[in-house]
C-alpha positions in Angstrom: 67.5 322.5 24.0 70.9 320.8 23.7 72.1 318.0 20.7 72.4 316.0 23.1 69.0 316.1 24.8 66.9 316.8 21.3 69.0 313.1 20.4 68.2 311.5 23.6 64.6 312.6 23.1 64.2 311.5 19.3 65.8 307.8 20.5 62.9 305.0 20.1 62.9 301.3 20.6 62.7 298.7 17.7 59.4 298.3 16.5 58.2 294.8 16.9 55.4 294.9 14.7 57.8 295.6 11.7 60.2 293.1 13.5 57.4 290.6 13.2 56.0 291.9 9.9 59.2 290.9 8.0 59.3 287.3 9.9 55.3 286.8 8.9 56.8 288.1 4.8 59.3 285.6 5.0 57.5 282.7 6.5 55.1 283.2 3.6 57.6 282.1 1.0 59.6 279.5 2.7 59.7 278.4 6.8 61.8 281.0 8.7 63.2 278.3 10.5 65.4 276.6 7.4 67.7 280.1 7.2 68.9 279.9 11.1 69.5 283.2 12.5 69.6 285.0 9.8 65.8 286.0 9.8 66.0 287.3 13.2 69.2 289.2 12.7 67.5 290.8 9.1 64.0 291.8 11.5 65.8 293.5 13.8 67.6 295.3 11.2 64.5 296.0 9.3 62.7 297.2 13.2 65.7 299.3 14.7 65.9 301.0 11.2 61.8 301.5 11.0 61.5 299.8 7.8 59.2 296.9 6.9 60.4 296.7 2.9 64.1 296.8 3.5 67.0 298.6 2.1 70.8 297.4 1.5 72.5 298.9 4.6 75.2 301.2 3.3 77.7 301.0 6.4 80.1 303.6 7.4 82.7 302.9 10.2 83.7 306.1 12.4 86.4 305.7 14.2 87.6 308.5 17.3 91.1 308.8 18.6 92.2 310.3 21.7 94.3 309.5 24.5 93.4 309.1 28.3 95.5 310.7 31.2 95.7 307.3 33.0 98.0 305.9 29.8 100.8 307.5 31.7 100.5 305.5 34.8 101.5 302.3 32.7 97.9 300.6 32.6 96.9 300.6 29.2 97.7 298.0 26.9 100.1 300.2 24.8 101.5 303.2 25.1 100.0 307.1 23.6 102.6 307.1 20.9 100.1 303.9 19.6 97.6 306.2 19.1 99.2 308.3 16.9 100.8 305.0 14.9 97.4 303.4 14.4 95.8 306.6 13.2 97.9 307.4 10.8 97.7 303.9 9.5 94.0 304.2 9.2 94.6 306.8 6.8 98.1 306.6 5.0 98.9 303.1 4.3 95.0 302.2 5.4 96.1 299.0 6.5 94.8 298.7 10.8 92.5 295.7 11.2 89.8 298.1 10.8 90.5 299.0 7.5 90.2 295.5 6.4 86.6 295.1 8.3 85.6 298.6 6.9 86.8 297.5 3.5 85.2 293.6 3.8 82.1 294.8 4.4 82.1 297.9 1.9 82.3 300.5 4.6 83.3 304.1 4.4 86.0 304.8 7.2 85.7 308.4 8.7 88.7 309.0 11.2 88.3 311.8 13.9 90.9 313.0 16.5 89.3 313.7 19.8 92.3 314.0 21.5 95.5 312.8 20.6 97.9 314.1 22.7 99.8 315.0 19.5 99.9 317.7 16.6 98.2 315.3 14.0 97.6 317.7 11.8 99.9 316.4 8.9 97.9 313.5 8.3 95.5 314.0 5.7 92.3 313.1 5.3 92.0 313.2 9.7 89.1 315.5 11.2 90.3 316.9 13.9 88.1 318.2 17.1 90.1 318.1 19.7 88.5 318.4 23.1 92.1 318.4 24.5 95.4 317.0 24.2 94.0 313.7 25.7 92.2 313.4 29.0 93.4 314.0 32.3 94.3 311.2 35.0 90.9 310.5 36.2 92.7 309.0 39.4 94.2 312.1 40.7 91.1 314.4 38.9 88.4 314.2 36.4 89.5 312.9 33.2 87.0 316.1 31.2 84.9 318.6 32.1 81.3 317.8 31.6 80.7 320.4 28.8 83.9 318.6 27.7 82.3 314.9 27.5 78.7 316.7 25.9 80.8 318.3 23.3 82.3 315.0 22.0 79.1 313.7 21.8 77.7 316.0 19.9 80.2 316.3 17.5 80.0 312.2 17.3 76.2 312.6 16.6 77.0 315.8 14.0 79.1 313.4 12.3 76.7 311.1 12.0 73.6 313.0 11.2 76.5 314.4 8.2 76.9 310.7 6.9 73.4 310.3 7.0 73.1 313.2 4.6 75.4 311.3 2.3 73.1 308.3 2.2 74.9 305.9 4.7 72.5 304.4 7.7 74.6 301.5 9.4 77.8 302.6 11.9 
């Protein structure tokens, strides 16, 4: 059996006894009502993450960068030399708009290339799995072969199951 499928197999929804277990606990002490939302938003957390007596989430932000084949037709937003700009910044000067949410809310930043359709292997601290120099135009053919797209999702959820290893359990 594949990653992929042993993943998809292991996936379960939130359970809503714990999801209603930590809203009874914290009724107990004072009425759930008084703190807004955040009750809910903490029983979800507690439900998706199968825990009734809750730990501090320890978050780490993955972020995968790779080009699509369409870019050269002029419809994205900014051009592939942008990707390799803002992935360097993640990691040199570390100063994207997602390094300041990663570092507001205490969050380790992982940065993978996917495929950037650039050498990228000067800048340090980059994983690099390529699954191609970018993707092909998906108007004139498709953008990856389908052991293409598995692969990058298994090496998203080897990535994970690594930071999981290391003790982090929010991405």
């Amino acid at each position: 059996m594949s990653l992929l499928q042993e993943t998809c197999d292991a996936i379960r929804g939130r359970s809503h006894e714990i999801e209603q277990h930590i809203i009874d606990n914290w009724n107990a002490g004072s009425p759930v009502e008084q703190y807004g939302r955040l009750v809910n938003v903490v029983a979800q957390y507690g439900a998706a993450t199968n825990q009734e007596h809750l730990t501090v989430p320890k978050p780490c932000m993955i972020i995968a960068s790779a080009d699509h084949g369409v870019a050269d037709m002029g419809v994205s937003a900014y051009p592939k030399e942008t990707t390799v700009g803002m992935t360097q910044n993640y990691l040199i000067p570390k100063g994207a708009g997602a390094n300041s949410l990663a570092n507001y809310c205490g969050a380790q930043m992982e940065v993978i290339d996917m495929g950037i359709d650039a050498d990228m292997s000067w800048v340090l601290g980059l994983r690099s799995h390529k699954l191609g120099m970018g993707t092909k135009n998906f108007v004139e053919e498709p953008a990856m072969t389908r052991e293409q797209a598995i692969e990058g999702i298994e090496t998203g959820i080897r990535l994970v199951k690594e930071k999981i290893d290391e003790g982090f359990n929010v991405f």
